[in-house]
N, C-alpha and C positions, 0 to 999 in steps of 0.2 A: 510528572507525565506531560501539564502542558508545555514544558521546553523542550520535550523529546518531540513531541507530534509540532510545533513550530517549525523547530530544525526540520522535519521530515520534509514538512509539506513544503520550506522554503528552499530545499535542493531538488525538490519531485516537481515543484513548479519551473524552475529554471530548464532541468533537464525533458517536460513536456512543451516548455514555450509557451506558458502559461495559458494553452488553451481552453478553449470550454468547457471541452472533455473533462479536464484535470478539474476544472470549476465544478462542473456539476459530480464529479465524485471525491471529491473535498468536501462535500455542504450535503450530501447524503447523511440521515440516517436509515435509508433501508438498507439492513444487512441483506436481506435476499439480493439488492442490487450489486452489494458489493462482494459475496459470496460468486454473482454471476460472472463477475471482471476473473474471479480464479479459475472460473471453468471453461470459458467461452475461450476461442481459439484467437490468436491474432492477437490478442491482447499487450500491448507495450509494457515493458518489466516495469515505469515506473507506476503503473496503472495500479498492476499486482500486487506491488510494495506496498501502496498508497491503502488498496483494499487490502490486507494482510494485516499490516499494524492496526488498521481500525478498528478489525473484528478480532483481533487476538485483544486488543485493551479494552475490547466489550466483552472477551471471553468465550466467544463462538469458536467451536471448535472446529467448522470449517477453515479456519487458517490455519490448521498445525504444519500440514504438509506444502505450503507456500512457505511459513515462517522457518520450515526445517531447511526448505531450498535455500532462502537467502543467508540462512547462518553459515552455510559450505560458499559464499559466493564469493568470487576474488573482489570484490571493493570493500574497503573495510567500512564506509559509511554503510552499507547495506547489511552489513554485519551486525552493526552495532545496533541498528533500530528495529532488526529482526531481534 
């Protein structure tokens, strides 16, 4: 598992431009905060992914239907970490 969330966070970091945002919800562990990135509007997909994988490998099941999204997604890296 930690090589899968490595990979994750080192192509969700590239593809945010490593910024804050991505920082501070990388180094989260509040699920409510990161449960919040699935609901809240506006949100950038690798935000979602980022919160999604987190809380599916803590087993909250507020990620089922972000993690269903990304298994249907045309990139196959999103695929695979969903």
């Amino acid at each position: 598992m930690d090589e899968e969330l490595r990979t994750l966070t080192e192509r969700l970091r590239a593809e945010s431009g490593g910024t804050a945002a991505f920082e501070r919800l990388a180094a989260t562990d509040d699920h409510d905060v990161l449960a919040g990135v699935l609901t809240a509007p506006g949100q950038p997909l690798w935000a979602r992914e980022l919160a999604a994988f987190r809380l599916g490998t803590a087993g909250d099941r507020r990620a089922f239907e972000a993690l269903v999204l990304l298994l249907n997604h045309r990139d196959p890296p999103r695929c695979a970490a969903a």
